[in-house]
C-alpha positions in Angstrom: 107.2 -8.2 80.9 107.8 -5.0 82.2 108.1 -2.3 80.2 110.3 1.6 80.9 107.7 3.1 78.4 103.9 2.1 79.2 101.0 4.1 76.9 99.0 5.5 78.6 95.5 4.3 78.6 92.3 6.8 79.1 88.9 4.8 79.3 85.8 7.1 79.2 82.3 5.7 80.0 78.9 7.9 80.7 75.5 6.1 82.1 72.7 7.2 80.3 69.3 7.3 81.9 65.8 7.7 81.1 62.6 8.9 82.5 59.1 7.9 81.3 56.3 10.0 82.6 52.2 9.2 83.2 49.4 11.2 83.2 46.5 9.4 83.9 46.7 6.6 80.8 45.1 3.6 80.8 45.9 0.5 82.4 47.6 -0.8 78.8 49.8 2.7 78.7 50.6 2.3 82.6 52.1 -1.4 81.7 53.7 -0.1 78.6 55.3 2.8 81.0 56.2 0.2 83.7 58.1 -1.7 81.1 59.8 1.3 79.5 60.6 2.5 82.7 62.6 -1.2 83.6 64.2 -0.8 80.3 65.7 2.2 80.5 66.8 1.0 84.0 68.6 -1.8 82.8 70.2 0.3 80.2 71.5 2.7 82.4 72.9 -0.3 84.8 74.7 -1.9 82.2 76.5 1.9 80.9 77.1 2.1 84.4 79.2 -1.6 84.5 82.8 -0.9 84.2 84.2 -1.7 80.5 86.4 -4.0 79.8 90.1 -3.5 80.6 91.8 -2.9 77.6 94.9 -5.3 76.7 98.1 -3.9 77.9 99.9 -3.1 74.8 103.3 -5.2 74.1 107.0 -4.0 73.8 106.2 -4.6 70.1 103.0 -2.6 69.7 104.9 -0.2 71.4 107.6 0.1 68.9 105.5 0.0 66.3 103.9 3.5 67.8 107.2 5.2 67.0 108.2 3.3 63.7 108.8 5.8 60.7 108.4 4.2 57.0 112.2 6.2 56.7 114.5 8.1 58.5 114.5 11.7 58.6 116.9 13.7 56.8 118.1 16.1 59.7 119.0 12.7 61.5 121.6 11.9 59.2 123.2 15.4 59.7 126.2 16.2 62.2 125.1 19.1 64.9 127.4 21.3 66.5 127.6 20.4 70.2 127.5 16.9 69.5 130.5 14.3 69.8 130.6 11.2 66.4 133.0 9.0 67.5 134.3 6.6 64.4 134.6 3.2 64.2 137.8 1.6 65.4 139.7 -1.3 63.5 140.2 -4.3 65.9 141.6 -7.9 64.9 140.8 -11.3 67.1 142.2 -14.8 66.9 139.1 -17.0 65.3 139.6 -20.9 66.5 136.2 -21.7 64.2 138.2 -20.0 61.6 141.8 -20.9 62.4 143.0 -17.1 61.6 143.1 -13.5 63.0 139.8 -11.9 61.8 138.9 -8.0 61.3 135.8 -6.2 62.8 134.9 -2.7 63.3 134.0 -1.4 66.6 132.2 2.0 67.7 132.4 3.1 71.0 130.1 5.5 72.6 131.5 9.0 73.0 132.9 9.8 76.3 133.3 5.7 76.6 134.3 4.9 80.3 135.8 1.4 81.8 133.6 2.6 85.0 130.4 2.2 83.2 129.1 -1.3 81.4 126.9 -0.5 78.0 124.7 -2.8 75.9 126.3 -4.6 72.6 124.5 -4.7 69.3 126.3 -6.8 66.4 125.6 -5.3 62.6 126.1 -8.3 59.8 127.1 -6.9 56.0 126.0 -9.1 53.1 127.1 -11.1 50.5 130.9 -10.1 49.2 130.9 -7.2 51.8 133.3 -7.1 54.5 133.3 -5.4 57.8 133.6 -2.3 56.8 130.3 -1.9 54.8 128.3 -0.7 57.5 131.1 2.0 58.6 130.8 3.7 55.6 129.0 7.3 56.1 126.5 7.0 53.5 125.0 4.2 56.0 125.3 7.0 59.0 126.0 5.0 61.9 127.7 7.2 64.0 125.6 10.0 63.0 122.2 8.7 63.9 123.2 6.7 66.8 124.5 10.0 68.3 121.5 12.2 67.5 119.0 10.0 68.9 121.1 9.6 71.9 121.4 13.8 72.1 117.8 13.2 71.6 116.9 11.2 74.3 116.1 8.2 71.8 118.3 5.8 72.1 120.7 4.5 74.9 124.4 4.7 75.0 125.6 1.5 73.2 129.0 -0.8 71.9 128.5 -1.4 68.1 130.3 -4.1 66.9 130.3 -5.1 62.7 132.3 -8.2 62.2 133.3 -9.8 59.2 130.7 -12.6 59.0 132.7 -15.1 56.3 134.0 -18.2 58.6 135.8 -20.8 56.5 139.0 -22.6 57.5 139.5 -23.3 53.5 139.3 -19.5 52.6 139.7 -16.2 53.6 136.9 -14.4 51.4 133.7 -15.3 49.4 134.5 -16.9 46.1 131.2 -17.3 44.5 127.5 -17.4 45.7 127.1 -21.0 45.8 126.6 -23.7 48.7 129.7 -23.7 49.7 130.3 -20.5 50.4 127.0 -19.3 52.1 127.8 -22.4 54.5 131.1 -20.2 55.6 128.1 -17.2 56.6 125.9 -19.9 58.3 129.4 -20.9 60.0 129.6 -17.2 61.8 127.2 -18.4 64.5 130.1 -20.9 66.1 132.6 -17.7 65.3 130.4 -15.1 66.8 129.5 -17.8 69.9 133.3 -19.1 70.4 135.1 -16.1 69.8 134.4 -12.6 68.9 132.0 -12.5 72.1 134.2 -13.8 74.1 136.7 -11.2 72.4 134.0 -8.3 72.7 133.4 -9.0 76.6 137.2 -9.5 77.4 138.6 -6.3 75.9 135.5 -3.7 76.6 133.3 -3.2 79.4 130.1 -4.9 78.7 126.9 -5.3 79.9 126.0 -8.8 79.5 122.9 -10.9 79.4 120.3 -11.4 76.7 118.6 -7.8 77.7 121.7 -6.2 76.8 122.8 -8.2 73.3 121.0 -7.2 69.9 121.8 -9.0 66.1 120.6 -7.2 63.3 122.0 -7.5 59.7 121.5 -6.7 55.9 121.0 -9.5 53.2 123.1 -12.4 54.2 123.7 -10.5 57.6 120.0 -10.5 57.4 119.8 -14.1 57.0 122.2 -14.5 59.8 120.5 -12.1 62.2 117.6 -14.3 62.2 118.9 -17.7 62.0 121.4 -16.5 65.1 118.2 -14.9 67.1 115.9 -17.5 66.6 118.6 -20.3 67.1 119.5 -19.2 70.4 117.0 -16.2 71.7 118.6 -17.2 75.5 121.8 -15.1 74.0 119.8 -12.3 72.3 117.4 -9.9 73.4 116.3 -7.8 70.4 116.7 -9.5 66.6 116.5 -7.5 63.5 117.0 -8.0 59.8 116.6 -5.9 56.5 116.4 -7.2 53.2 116.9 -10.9 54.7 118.4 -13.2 52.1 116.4 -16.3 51.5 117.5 -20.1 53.9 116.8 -19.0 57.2 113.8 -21.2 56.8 112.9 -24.2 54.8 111.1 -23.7 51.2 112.8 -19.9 51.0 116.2 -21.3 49.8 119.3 -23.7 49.9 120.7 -24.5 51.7 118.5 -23.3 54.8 118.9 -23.3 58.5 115.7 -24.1 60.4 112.7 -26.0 59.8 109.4 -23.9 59.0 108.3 -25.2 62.4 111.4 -23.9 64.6 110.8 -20.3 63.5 109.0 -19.4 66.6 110.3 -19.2 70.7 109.1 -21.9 73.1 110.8 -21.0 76.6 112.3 -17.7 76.1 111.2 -14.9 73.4 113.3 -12.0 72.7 112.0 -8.4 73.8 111.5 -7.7 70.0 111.8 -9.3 66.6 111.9 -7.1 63.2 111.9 -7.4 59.4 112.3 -4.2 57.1 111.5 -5.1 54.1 112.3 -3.1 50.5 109.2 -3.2 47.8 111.4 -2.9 45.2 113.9 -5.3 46.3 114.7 -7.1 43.2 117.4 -9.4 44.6 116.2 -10.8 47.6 112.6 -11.6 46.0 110.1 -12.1 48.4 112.1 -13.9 51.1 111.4 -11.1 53.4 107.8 -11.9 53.1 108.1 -15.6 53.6 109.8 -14.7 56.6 106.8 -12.5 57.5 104.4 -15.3 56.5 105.6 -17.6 58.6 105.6 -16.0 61.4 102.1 -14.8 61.1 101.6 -18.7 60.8 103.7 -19.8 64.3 101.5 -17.0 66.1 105.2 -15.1 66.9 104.7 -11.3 67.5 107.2 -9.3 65.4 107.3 -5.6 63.9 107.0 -5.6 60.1 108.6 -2.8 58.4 108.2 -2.1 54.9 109.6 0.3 52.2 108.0 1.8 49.3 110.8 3.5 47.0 114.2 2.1 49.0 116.6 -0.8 47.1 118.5 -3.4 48.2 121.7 -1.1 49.0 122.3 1.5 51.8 119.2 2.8 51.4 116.9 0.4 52.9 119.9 -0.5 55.5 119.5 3.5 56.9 115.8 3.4 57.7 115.9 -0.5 59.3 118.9 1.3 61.8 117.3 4.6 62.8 114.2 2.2 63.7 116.1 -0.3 65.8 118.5 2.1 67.2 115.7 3.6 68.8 113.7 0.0 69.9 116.9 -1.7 71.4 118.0 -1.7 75.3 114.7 0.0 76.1 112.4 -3.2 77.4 113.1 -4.6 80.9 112.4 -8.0 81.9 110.4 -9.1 85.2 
């Protein structure tokens, strides 16, 4: 893979040699010398050997150069000079769901038909609806916008759908079986429709280098078992605060087996998991998730937070990160 940022590598090596002088020892000193003198001749060959080449660092390890635990707090303020645009609401016909169905979309500033831009999708969690992830205390708009002033962070479509699929009901009614199989259910909504909705109506850059999925908690849970069901689709995969059933053993009902939480043909440009410390509703699902992967060998960034809950303020940090990591690898 080709990468638009590549470290830059310095390798340093010096030859060290050594001198042994005689004057007039014995025969026993003179073959000490001799074999000093062959040493420190070897020595100085092998300093003089090129090192090894040291591995060319991944999109990943690259990421993780510029991850930040949190984001920093003159991020999430408005400048002068700079242009916030808000989210607008859209509606689309859903065949998986047999209704019209809301989602928010935020266009960049100065948005142009002449121009196609990359598409990331935000999931919300349990109970929340489309709008969650609008809201300014989870500053969106304001960080996306910064980081692009910046020269962080390339001009993008956010889309935040409303991730509840169910031909029975229109909302979440309890957290039971039933009802997280209307969430697992947004992967034939997202796939059937409100792509095909997304790419009609805006001007998109397609293809799996352009198209990122990230989510919180159930969205979370999505993200992943979206990404890692079809990575052909989706280029960069994130989650924070990942509800348990993306894999089997972390809940139920559960999407994949341990085994199929890995890539075999195609791998996405970068996988990551932010993860709270003192997420008390979750559990450790975020680990397991962690775990596992560490177990299927699949590279991924790991992001944890010390003093951040399961709310806004672990959904903040996991943004500013990705904002910054998505759009930016290019493929061979």
């Amino acid at each position: 893979m080709k990468l638009k940022r590549f470290a830059a590598f310095i390798l340093a090596f010096a030859a060290v040699g050594a001198c042994a002088c005689g004057n007039g020892s014995s025969d026993k000193d003179s073959t000490e010398d001799t074999a000093s003198a062959a040493a420190s001749s070897g020595t100085a060959a092998e300093s003089d050997a090129d090192p090894e080449p040291q591995k060319e660092k991944t999109y990943t390890d690259q990421c993780a150069d510029i991850l930040e635990e949190l984001a920093p707090k003159e991020m999430l303020k408005r400048r002068k000079g700079v242009e916030y645009p808000t989210f607008q609401a859209v509606t689309y016909y859903s065949t998986t769901a047999e209704r019209e169905t809301p989602a928010c979309v935020l266009l960049p500033a100065g948005y142009s038909e002449d121009k196609e831009y990359p598409v990331l999708y935000i999931l919300h969690g349990y109970w929340c609806d489309q709008t969650w992830m609008t809201a300014p205390g989870v500053f969106v708009s304001t960080m996306l916008n910064n980081l692009i002033a910046d020269g962080k962070a390339e001009e993008m479509i956010i889309v935040c759908p409303y991730i509840y699929c169910s031909k029975e009901q229109p909302a979440c009614t309890a957290m039971d079986t039933p009802n997280t199989l209307a969430y697992d259910n947004f992967i034939n909504d997202l796939n059937t429709d409100l792509m095909p909705f997304i790419e009609e109506n805006y001007s998109v850059a397609k293809g799996r280098e352009n198209t990122a999925i990230t989510g919180f908690s159930m969205g979370g849970r999505e993200a992943l078992y979206i990404g890692f069901a079809e990575p052909e689709k989706f280029g960069y995969v994130g989650a924070v605060c990942p509800a348990p059933g993306v894999i089997k053993g972390t809940g139920d009902p559960y999407n994949l087996e341990r085994e199929q939480f890995c890539f075999t043909d195609t791998t996405p440009y970068l996988v990551m998991i932010s993860a709270s410390l003192k997420d008390n509703v979750v559990g450790d699902s975020p680990m397991s998730y962690h775990d596992a992967l560490e177990e299927n060998g699949t590279e991924h960034l790991w992001h944890t937070m010390e003093k951040t809950g399961h709310d806004a303020s672990s959904v903040t940090p996991h943004l500013y990160n990705f904002l910054q990591m998505v759009f930016r690898a290019e493929s061979e």
